[in-house]
TIVO-2410 file (N, C-alpha, C; in nm, 3 decimals):
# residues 51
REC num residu      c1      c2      c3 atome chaine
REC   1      X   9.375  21.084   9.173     N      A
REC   1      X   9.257  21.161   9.131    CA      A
REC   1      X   9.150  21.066   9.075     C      A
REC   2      X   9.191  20.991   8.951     N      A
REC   2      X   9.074  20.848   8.946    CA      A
REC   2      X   9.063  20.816   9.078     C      A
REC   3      X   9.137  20.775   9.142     N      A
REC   3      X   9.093  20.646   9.229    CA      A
REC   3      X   8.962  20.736   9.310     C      A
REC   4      X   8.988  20.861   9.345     N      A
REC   4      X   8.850  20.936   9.410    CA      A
REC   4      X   8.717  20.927   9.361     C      A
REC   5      X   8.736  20.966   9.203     N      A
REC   5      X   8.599  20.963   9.121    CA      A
REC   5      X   8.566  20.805   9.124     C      A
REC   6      X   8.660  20.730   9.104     N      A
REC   6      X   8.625  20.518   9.135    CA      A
REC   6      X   8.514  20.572   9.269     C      A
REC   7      X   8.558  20.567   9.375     N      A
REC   7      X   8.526  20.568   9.494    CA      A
REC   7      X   8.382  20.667   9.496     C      A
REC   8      X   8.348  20.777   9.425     N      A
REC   8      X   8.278  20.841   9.430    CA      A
REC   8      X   8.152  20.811   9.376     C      A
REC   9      X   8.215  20.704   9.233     N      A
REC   9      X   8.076  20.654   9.147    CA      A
REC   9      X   7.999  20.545   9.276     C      A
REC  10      X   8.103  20.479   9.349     N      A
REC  10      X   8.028  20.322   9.387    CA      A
REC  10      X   7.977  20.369   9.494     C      A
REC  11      X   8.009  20.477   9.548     N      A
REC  11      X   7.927  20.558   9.710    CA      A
REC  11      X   7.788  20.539   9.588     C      A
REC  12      X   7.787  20.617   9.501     N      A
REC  12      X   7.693  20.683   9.427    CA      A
REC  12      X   7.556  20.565   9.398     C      A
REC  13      X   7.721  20.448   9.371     N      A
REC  13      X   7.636  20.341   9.323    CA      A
REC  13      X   7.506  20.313   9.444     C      A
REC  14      X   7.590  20.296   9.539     N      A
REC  14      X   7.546  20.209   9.681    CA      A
REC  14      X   7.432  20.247   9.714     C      A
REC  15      X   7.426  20.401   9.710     N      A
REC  15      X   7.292  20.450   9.746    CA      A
REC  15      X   7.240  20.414   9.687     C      A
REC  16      X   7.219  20.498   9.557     N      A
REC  16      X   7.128  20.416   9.437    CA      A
REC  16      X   7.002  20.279   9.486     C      A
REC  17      X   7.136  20.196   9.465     N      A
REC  17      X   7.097  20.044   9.525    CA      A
REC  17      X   6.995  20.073   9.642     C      A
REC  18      X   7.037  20.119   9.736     N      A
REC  18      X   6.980  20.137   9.900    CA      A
REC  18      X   6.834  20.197   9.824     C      A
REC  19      X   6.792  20.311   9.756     N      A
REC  19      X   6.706  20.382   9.710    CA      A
REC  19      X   6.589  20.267   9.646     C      A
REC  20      X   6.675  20.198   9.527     N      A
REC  20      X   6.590  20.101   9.475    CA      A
REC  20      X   6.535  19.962   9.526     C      A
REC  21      X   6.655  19.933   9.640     N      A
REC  21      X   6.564  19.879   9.697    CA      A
REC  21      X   6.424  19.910   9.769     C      A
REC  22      X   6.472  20.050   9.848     N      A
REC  22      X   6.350  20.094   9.954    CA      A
REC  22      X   6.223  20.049   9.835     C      A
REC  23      X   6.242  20.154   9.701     N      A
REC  23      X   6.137  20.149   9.638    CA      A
REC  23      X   6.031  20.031   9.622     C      A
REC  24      X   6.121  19.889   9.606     N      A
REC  24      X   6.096  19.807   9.544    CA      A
REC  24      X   6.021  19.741   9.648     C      A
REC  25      X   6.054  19.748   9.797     N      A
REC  25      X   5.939  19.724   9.907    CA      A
REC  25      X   5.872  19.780   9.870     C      A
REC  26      X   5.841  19.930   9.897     N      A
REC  26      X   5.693  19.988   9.913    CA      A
REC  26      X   5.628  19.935   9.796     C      A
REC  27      X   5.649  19.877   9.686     N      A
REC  27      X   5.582  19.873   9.581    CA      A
REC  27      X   5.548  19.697   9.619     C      A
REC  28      X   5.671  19.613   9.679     N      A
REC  28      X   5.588  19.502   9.714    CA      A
REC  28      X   5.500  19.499   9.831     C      A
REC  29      X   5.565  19.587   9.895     N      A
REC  29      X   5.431  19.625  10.067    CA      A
REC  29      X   5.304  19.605   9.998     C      A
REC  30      X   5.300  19.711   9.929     N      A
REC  30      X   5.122  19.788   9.867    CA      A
REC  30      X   5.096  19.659   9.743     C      A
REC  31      X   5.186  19.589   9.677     N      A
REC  31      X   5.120  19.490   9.615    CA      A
REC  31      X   5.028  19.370   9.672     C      A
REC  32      X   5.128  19.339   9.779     N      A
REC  32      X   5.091  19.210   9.897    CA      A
REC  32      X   4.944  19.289  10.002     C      A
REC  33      X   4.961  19.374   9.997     N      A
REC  33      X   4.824  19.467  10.096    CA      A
REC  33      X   4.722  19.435   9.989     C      A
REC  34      X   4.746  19.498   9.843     N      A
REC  34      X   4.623  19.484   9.779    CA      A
REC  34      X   4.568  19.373   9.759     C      A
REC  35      X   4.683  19.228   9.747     N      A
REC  35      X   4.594  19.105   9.736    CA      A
REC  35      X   4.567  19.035   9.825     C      A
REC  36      X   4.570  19.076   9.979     N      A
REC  36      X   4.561  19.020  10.123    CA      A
REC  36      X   4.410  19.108  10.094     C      A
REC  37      X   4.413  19.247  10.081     N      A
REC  37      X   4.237  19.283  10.112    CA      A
REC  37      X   4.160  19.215  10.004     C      A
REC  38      X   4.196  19.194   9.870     N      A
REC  38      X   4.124  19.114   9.777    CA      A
REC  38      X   4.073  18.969   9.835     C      A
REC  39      X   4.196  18.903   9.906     N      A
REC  39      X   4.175  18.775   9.976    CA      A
REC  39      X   4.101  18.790  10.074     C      A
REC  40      X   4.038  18.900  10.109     N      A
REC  40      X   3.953  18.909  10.269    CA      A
REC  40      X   4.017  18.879  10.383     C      A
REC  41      X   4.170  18.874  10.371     N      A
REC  41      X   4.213  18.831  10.533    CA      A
REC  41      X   4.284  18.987  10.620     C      A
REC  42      X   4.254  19.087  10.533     N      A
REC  42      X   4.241  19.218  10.620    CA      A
REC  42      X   4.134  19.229  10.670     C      A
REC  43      X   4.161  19.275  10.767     N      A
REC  43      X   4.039  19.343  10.863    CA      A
REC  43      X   4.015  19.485  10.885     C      A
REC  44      X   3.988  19.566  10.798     N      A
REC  44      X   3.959  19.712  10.819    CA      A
REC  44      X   3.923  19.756  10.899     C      A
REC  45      X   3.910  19.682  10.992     N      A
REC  45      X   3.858  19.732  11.128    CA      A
REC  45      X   3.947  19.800  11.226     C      A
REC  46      X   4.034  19.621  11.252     N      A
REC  46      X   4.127  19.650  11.336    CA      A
REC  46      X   4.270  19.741  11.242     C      A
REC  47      X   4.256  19.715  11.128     N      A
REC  47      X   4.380  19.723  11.064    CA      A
REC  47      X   4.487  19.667  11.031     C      A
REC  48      X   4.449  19.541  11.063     N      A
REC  48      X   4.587  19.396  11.087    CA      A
REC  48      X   4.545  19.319  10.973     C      A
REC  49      X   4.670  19.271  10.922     N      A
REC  49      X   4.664  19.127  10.853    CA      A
REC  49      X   4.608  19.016  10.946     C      A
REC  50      X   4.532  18.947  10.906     N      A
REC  50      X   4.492  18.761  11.010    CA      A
REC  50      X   4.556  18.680  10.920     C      A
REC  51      X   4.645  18.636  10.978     N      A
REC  51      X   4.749  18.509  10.886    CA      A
REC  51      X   4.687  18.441  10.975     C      A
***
């Protein structure tokens, strides 16, 4: 019966993890976007980064 709830927290955990990561992109996506258009190497035009 533990060993289920063991098994149940670290599923629990895992996602979690999976979740905070996603988050932690979109929040570096939109950080790195805001200082690429600050840097002028977006192009609002086309919509692309110019590396």
């Amino acid at each position: 019966c533990s060993h289920d709830i063991i098994n149940h927290q670290y599923i629990n955990y895992e996602e979690s993890m999976k979740m905070e990561r996603k988050k932690n992109n979109s929040i570096l996506n939109r950080r790195n976007f805001l200082s690429e258009k600050i840097n002028g190497s977006y192009n609002p035009i086309t919509g692309c980064f110019n590396y």
